[in-house]
N, CA, C and O atoms as CSV, one atom per row, in Angstrom:
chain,resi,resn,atom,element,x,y,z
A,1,UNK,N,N,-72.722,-79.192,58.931
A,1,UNK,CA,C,-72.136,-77.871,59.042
A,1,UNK,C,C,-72.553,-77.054,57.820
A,1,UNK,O,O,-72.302,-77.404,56.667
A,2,UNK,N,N,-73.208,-75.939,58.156
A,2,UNK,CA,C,-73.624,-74.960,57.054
A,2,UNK,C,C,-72.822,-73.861,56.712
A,2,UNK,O,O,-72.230,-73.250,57.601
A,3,UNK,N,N,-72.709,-73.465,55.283
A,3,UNK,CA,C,-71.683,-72.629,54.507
A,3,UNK,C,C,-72.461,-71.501,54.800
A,3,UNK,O,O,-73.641,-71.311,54.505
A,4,UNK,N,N,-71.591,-70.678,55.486
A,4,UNK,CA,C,-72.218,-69.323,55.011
A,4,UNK,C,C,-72.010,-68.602,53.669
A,4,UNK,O,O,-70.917,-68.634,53.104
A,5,UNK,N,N,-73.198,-67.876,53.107
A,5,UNK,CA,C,-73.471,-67.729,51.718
A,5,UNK,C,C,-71.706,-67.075,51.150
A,5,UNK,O,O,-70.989,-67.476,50.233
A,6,UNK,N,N,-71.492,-65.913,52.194
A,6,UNK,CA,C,-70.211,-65.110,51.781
A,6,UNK,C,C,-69.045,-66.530,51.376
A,6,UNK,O,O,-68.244,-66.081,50.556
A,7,UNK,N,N,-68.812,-67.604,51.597
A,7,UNK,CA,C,-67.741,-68.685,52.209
A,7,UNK,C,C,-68.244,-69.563,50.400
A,7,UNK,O,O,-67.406,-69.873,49.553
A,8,UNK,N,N,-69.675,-69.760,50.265
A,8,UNK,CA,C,-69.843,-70.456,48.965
A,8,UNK,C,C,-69.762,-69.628,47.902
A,8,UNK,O,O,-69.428,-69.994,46.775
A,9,UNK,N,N,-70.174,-68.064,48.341
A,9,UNK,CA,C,-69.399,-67.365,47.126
A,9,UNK,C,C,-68.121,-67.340,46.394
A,9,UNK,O,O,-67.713,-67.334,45.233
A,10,UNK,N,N,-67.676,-67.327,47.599
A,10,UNK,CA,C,-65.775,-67.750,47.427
A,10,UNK,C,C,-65.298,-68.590,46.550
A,10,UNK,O,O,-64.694,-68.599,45.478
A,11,UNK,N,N,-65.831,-69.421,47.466
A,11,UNK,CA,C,-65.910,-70.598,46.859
A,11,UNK,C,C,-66.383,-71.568,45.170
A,11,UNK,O,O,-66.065,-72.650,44.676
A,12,UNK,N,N,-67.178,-70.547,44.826
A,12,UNK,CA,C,-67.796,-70.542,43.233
A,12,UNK,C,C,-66.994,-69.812,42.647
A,12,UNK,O,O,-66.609,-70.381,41.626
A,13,UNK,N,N,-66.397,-68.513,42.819
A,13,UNK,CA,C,-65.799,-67.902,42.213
A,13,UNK,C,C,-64.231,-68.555,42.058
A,13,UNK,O,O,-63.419,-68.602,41.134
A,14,UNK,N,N,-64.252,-69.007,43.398
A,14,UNK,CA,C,-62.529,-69.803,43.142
A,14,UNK,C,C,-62.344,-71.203,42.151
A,14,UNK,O,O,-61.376,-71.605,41.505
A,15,UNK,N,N,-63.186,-71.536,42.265
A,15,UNK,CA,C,-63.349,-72.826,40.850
A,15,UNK,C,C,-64.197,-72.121,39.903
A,15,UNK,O,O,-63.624,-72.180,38.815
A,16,UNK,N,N,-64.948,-71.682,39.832
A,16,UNK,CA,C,-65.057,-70.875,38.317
A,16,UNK,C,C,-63.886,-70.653,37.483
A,16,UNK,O,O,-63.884,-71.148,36.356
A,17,UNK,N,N,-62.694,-69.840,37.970
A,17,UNK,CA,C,-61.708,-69.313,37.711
A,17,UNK,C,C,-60.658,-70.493,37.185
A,17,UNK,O,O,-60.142,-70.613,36.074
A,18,UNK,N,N,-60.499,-71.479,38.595
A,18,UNK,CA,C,-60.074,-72.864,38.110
A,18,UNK,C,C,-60.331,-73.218,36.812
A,18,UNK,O,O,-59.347,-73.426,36.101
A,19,UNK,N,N,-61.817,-73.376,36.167
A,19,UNK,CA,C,-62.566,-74.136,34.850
A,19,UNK,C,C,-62.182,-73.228,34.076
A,19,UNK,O,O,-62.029,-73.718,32.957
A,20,UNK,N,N,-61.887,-71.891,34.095
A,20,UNK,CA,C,-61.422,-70.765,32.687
A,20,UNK,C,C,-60.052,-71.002,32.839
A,20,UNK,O,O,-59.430,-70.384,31.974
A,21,UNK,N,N,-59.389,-71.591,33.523
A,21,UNK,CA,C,-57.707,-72.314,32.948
A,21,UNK,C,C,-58.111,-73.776,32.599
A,21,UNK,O,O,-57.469,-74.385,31.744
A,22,UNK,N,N,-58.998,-74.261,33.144
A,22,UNK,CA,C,-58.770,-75.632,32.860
A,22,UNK,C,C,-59.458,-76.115,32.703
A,22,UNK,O,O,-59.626,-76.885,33.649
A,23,UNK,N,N,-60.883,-76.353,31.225
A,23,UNK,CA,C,-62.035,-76.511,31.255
A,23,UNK,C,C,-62.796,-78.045,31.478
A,23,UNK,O,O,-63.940,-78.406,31.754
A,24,UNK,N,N,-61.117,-78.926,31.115
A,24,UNK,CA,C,-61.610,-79.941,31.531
A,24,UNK,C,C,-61.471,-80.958,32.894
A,24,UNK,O,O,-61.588,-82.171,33.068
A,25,UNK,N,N,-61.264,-80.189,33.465
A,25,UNK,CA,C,-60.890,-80.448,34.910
A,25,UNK,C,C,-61.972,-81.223,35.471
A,25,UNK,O,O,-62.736,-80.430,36.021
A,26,UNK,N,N,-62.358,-82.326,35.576
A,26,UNK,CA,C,-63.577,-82.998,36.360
A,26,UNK,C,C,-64.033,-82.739,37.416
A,26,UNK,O,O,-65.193,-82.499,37.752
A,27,UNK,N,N,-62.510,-82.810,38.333
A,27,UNK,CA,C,-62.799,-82.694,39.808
A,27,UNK,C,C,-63.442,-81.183,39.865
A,27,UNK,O,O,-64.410,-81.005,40.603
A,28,UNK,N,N,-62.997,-80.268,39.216
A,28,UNK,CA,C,-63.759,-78.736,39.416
A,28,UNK,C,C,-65.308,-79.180,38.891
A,28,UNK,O,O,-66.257,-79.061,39.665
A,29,UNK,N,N,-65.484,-79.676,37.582
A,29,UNK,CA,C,-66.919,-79.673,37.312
A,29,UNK,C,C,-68.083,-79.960,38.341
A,29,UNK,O,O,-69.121,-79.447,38.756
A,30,UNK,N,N,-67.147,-81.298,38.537
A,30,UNK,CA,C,-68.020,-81.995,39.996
A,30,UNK,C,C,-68.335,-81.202,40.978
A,30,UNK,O,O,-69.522,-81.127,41.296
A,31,UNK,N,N,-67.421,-80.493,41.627
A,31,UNK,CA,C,-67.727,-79.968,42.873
A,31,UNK,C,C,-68.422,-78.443,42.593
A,31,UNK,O,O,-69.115,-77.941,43.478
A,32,UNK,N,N,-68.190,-77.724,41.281
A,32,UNK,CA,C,-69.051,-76.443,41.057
A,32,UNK,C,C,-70.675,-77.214,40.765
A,32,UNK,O,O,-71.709,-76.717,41.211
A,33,UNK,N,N,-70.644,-78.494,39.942
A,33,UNK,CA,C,-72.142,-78.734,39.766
A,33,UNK,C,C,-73.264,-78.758,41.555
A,33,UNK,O,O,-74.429,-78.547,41.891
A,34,UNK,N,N,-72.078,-79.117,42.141
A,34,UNK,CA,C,-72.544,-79.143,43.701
A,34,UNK,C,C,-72.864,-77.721,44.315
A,34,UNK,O,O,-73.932,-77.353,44.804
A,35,UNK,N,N,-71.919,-77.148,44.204
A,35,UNK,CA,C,-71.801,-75.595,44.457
A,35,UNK,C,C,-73.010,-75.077,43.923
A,35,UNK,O,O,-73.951,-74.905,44.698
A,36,UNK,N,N,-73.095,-74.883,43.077
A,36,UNK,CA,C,-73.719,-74.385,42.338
A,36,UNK,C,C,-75.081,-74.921,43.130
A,36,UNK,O,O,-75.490,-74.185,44.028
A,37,UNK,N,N,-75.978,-76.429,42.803
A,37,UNK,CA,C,-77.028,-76.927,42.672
A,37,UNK,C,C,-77.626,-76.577,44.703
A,37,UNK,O,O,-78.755,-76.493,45.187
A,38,UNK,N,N,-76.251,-76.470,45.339
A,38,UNK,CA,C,-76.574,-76.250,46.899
A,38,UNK,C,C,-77.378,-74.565,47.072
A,38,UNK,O,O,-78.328,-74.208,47.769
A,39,UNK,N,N,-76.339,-73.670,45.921
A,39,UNK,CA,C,-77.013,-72.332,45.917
A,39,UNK,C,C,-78.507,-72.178,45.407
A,39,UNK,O,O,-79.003,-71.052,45.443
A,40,UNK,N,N,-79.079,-72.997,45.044
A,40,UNK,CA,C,-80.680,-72.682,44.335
A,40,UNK,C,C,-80.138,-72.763,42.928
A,40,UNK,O,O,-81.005,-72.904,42.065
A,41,UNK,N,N,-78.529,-72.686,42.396
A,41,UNK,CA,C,-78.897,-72.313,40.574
A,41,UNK,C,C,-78.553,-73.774,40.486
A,41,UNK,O,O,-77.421,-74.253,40.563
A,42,UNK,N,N,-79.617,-74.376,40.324
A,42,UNK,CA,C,-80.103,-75.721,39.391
A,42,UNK,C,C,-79.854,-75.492,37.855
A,42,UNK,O,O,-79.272,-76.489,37.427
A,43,UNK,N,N,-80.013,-74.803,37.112
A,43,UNK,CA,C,-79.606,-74.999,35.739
A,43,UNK,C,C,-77.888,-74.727,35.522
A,43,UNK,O,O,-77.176,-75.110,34.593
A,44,UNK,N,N,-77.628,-74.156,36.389
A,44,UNK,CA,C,-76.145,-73.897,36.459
A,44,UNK,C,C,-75.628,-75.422,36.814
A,44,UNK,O,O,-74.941,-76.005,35.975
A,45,UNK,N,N,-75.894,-75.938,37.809
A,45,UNK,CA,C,-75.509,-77.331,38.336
A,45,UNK,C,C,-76.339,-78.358,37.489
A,45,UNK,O,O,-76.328,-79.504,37.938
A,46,UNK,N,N,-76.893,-78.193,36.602
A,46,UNK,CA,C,-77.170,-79.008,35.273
A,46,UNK,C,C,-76.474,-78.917,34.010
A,46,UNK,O,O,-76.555,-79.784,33.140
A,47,UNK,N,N,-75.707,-77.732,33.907
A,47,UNK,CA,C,-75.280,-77.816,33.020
A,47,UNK,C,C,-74.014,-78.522,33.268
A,47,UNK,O,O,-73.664,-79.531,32.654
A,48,UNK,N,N,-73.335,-77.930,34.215
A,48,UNK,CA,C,-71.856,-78.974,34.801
A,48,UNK,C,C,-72.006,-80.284,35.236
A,48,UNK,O,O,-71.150,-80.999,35.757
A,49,UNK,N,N,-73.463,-80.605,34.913
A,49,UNK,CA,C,-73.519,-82.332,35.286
A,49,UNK,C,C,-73.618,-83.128,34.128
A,49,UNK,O,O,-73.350,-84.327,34.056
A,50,UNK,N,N,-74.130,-82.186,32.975
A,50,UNK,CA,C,-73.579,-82.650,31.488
A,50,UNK,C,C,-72.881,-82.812,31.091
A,50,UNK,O,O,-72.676,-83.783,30.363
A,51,UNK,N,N,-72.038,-81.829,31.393
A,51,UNK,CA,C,-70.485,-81.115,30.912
A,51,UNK,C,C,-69.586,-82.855,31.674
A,51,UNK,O,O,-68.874,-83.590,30.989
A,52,UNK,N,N,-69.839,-83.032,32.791
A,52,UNK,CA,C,-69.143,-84.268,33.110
A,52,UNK,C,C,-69.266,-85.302,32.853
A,52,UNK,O,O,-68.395,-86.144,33.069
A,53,UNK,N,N,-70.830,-85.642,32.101
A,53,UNK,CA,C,-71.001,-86.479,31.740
A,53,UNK,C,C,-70.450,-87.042,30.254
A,53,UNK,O,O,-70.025,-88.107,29.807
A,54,UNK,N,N,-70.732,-85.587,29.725
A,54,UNK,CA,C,-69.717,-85.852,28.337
A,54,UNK,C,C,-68.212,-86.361,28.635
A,54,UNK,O,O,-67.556,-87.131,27.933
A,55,UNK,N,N,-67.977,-85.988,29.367
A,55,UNK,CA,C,-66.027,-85.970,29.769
A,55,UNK,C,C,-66.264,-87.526,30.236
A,55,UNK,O,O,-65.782,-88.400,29.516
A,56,UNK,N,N,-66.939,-87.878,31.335
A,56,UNK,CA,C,-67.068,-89.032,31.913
A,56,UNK,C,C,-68.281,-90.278,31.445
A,56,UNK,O,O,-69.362,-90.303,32.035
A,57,UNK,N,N,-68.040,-91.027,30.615
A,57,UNK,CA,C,-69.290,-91.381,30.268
A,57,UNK,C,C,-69.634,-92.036,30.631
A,57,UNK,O,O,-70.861,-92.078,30.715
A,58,UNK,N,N,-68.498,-93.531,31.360
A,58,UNK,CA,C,-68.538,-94.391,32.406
A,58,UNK,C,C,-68.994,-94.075,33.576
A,58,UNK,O,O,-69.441,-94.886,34.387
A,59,UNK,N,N,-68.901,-92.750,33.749
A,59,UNK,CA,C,-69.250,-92.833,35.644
A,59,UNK,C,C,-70.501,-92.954,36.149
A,59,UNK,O,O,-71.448,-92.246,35.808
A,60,UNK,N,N,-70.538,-93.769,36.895
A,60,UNK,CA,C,-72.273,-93.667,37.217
A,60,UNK,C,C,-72.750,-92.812,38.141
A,60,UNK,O,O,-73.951,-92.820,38.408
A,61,UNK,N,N,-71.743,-91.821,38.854
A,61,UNK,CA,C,-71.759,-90.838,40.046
A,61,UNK,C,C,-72.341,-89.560,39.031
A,61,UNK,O,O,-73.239,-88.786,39.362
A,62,UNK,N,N,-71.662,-89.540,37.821
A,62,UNK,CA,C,-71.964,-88.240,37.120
A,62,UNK,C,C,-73.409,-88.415,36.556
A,62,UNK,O,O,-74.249,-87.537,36.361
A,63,UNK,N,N,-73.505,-89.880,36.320
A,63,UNK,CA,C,-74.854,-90.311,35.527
A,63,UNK,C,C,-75.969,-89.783,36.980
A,63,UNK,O,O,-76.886,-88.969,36.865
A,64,UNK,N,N,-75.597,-90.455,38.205
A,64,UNK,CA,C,-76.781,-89.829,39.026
A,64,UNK,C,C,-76.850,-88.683,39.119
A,64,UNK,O,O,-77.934,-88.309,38.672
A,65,UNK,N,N,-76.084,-87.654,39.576
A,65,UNK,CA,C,-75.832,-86.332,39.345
A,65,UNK,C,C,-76.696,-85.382,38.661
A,65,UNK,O,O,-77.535,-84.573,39.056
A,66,UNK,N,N,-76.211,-85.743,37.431
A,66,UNK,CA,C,-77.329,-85.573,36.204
A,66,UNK,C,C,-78.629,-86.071,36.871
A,66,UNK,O,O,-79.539,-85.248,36.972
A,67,UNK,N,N,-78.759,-86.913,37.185
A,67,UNK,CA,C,-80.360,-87.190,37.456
A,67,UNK,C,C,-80.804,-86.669,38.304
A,67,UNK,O,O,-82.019,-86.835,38.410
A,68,UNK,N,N,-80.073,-85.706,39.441
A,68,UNK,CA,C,-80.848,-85.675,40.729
A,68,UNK,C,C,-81.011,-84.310,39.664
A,68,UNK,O,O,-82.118,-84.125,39.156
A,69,UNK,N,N,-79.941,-83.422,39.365
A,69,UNK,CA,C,-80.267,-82.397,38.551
A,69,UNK,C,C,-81.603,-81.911,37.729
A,69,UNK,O,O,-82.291,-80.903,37.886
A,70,UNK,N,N,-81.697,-82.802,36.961
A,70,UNK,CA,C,-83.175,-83.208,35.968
A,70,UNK,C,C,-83.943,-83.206,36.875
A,70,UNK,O,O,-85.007,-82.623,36.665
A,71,UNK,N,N,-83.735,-83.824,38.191
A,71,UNK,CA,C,-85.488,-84.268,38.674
A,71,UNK,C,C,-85.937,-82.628,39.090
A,71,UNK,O,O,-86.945,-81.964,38.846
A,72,UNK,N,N,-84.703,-82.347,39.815
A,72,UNK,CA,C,-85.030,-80.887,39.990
A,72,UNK,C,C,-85.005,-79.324,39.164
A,72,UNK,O,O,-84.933,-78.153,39.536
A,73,UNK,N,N,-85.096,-79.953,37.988
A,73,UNK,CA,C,-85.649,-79.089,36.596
A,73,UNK,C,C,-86.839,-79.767,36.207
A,73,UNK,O,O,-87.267,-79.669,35.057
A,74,UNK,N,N,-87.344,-80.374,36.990
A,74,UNK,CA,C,-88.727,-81.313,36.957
A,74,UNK,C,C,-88.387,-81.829,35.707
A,74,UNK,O,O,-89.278,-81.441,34.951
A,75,UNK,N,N,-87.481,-82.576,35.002
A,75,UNK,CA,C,-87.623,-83.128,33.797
A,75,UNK,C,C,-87.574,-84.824,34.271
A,75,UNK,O,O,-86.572,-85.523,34.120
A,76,UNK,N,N,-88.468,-85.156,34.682
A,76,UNK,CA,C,-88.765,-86.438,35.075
A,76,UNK,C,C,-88.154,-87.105,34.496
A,76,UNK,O,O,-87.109,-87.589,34.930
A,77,UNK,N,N,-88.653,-87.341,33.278
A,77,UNK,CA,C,-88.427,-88.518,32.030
A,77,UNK,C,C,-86.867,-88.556,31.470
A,77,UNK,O,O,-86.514,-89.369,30.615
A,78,UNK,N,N,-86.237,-87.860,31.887
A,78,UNK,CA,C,-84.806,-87.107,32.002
A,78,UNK,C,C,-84.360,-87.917,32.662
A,78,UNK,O,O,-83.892,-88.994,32.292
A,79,UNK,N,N,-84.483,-87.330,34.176
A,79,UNK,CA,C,-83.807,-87.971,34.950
A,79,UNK,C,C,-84.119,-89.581,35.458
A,79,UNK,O,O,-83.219,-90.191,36.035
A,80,UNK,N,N,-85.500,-90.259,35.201
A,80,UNK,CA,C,-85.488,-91.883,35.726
A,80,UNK,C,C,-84.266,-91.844,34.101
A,80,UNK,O,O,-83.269,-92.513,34.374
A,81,UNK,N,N,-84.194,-91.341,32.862
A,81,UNK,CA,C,-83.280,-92.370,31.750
A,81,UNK,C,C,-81.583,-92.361,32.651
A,81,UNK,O,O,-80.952,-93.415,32.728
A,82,UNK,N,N,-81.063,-91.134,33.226
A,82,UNK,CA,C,-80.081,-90.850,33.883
A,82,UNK,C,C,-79.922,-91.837,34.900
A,82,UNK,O,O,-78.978,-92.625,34.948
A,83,UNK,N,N,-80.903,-91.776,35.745
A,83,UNK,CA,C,-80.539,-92.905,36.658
A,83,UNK,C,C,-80.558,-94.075,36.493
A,83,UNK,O,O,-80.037,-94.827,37.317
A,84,UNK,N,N,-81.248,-94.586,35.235
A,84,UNK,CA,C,-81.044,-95.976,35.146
A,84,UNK,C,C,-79.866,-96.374,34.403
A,84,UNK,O,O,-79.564,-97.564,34.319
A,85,UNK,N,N,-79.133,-95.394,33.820
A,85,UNK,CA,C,-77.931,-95.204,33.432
A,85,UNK,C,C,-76.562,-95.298,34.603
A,85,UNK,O,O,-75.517,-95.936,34.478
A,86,UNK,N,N,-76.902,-94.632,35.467
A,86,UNK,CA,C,-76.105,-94.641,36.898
A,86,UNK,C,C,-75.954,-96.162,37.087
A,86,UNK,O,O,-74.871,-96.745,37.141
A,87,UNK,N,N,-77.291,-96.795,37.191
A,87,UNK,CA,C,-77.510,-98.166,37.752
A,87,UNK,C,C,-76.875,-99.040,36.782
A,87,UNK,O,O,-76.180,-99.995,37.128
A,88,UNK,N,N,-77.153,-98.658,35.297
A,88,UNK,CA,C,-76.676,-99.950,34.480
A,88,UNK,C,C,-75.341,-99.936,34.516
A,88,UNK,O,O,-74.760,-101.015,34.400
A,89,UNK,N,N,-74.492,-98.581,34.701
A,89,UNK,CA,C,-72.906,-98.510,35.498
A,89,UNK,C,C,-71.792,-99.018,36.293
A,89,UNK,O,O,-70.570,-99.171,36.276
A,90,UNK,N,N,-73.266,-99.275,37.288
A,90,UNK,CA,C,-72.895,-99.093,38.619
A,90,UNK,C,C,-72.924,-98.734,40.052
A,90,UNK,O,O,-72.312,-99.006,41.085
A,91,UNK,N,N,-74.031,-97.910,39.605
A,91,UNK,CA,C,-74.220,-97.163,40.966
A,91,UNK,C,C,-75.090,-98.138,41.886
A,91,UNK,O,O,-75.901,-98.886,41.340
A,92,UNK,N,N,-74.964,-98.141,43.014
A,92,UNK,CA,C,-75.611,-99.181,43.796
A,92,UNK,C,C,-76.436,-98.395,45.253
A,92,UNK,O,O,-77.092,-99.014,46.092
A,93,UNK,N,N,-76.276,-97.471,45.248
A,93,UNK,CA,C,-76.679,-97.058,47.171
A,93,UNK,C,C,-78.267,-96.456,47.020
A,93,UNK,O,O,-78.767,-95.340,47.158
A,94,UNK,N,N,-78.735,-97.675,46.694
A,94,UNK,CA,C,-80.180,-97.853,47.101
A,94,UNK,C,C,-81.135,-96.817,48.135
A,94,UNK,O,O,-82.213,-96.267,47.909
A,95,UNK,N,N,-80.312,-96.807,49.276
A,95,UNK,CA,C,-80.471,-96.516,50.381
A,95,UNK,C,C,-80.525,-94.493,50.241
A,95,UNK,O,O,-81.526,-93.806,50.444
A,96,UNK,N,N,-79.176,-94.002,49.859
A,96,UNK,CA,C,-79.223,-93.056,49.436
A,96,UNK,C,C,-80.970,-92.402,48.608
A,96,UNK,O,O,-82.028,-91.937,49.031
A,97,UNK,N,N,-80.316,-92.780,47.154
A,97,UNK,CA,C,-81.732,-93.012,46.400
A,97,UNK,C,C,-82.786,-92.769,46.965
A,97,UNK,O,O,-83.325,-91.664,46.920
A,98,UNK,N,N,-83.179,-93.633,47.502
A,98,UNK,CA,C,-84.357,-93.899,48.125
A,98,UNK,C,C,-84.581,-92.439,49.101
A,98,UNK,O,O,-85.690,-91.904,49.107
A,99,UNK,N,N,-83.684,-91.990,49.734
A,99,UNK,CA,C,-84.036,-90.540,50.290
A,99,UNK,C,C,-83.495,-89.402,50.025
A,99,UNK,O,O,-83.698,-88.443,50.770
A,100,UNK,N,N,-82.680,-89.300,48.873
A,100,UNK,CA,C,-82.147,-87.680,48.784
A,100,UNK,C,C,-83.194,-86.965,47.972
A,100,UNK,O,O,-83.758,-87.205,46.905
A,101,UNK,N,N,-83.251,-85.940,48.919
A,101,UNK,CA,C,-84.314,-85.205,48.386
A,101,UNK,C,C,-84.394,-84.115,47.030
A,101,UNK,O,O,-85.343,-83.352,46.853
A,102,UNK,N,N,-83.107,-84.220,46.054
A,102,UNK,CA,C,-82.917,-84.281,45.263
A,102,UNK,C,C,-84.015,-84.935,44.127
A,102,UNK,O,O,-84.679,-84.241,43.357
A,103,UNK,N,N,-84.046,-86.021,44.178
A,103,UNK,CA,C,-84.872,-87.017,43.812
A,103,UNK,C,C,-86.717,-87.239,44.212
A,103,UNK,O,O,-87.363,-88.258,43.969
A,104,UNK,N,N,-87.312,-85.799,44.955
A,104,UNK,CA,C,-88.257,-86.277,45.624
A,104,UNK,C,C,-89.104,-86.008,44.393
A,104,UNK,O,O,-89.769,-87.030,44.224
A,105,UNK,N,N,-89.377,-85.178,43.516
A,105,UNK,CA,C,-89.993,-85.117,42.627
A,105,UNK,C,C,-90.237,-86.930,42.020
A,105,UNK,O,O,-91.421,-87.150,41.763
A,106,UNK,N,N,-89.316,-88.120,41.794
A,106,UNK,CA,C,-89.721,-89.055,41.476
A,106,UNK,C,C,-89.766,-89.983,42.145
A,106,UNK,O,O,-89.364,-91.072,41.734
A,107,UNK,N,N,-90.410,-89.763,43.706
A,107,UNK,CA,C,-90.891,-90.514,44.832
A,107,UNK,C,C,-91.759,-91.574,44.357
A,107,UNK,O,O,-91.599,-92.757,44.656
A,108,UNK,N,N,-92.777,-91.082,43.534
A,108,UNK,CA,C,-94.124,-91.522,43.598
A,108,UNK,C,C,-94.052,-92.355,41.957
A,108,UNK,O,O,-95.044,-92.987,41.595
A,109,UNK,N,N,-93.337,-92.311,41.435
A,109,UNK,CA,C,-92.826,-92.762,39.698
A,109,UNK,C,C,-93.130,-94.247,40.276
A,109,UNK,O,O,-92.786,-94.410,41.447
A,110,UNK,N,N,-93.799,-95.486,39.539
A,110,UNK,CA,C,-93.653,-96.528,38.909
A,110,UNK,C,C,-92.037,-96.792,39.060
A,110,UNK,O,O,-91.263,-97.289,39.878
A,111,UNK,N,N,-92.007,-96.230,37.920
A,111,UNK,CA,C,-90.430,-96.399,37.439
A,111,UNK,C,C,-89.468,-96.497,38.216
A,111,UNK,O,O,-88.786,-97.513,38.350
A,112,UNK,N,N,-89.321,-95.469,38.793
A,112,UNK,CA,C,-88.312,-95.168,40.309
A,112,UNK,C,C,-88.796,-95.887,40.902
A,112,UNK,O,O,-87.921,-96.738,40.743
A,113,UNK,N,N,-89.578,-96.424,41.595
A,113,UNK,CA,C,-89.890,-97.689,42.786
A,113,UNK,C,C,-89.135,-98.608,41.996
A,113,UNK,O,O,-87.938,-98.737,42.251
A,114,UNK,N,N,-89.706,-99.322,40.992
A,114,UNK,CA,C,-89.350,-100.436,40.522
A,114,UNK,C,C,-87.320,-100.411,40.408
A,114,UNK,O,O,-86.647,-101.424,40.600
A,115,UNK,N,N,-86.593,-98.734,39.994
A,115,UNK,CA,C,-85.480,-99.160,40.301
A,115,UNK,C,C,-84.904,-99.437,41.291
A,115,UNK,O,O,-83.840,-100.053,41.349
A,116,UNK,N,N,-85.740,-98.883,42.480
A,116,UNK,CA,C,-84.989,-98.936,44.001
A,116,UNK,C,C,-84.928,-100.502,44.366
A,116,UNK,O,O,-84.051,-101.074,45.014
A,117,UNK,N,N,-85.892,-100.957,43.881
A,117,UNK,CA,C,-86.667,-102.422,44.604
A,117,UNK,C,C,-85.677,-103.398,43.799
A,117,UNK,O,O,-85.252,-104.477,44.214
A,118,UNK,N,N,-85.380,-102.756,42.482
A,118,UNK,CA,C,-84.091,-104.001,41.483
A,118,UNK,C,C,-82.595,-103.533,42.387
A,118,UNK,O,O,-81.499,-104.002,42.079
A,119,UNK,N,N,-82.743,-102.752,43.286
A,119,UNK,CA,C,-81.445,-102.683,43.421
A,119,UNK,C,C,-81.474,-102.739,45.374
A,119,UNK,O,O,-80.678,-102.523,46.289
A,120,UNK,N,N,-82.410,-103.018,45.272
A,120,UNK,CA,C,-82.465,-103.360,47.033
A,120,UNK,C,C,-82.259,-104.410,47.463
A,120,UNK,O,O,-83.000,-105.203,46.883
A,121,UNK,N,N,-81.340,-105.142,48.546
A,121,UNK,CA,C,-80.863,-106.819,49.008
A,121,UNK,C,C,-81.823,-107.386,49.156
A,121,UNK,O,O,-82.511,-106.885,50.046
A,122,UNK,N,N,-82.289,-108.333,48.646
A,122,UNK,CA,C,-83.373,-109.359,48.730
A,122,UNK,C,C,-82.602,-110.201,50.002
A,122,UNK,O,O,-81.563,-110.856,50.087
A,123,UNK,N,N,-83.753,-109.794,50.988
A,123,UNK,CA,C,-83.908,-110.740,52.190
A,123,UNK,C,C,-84.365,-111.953,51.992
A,123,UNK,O,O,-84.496,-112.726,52.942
């Protein structure tokens, strides 16, 4: 189901507003870094994937986050350190990974193969 643009405006502006009462609110960070990164502003939804990561340092959801972010500020080398951060966490959905297109910039990485393949069920 697709947002119409007027509905995600709203919607940014209504948690924007949220984060200027309450800056450390996670659940807002999270879902504006989304907001945000769905509208085209990628540096906007990079910066709130920092911002959570500082707050959250354990999470490995914020650690990927951050990474899909980076890949799509083309900062490669950024985002495989982020995701292997996710992974050394926790994060496990291989499967995901392996196709969000978030991540397509490091399709073709060494690196990224080799994490999908450490974290794929050995048949």
């Amino acid at each position: 189901m697709s947002r119409e643009p007027r509905d995600a405006a709203f919607e940014v502006g209504f948690f924007e507003t949220v984060l200027r009462h309450d800056s450390q609110c996670t659940e807002v960070i999270e879902i504006l870094g989304g907001l945000y990164t769905k509208l085209g502003r990628v540096a906007d939804g990079l910066r709130m994937d920092r911002k959570l990561v500082r707050l959250q340092p354990e999470n490995p959801t914020a650690h990927y986050n951050l990474a899909c972010s980076l890949a799509l500020s083309r900062r490669n080398a950024d985002a495989l350190r982020s995701l292997r951060n996710a992974v050394g966490l926790g994060y496990r959905d291989f499967e995901w990974m392996s196709h969000d297109p978030d991540l397509h910039g490091l399709k073709h990485s060494p690196a990224f193969c080799a994490l999908v393949a450490q974290l794929k069920p050995q048949r």
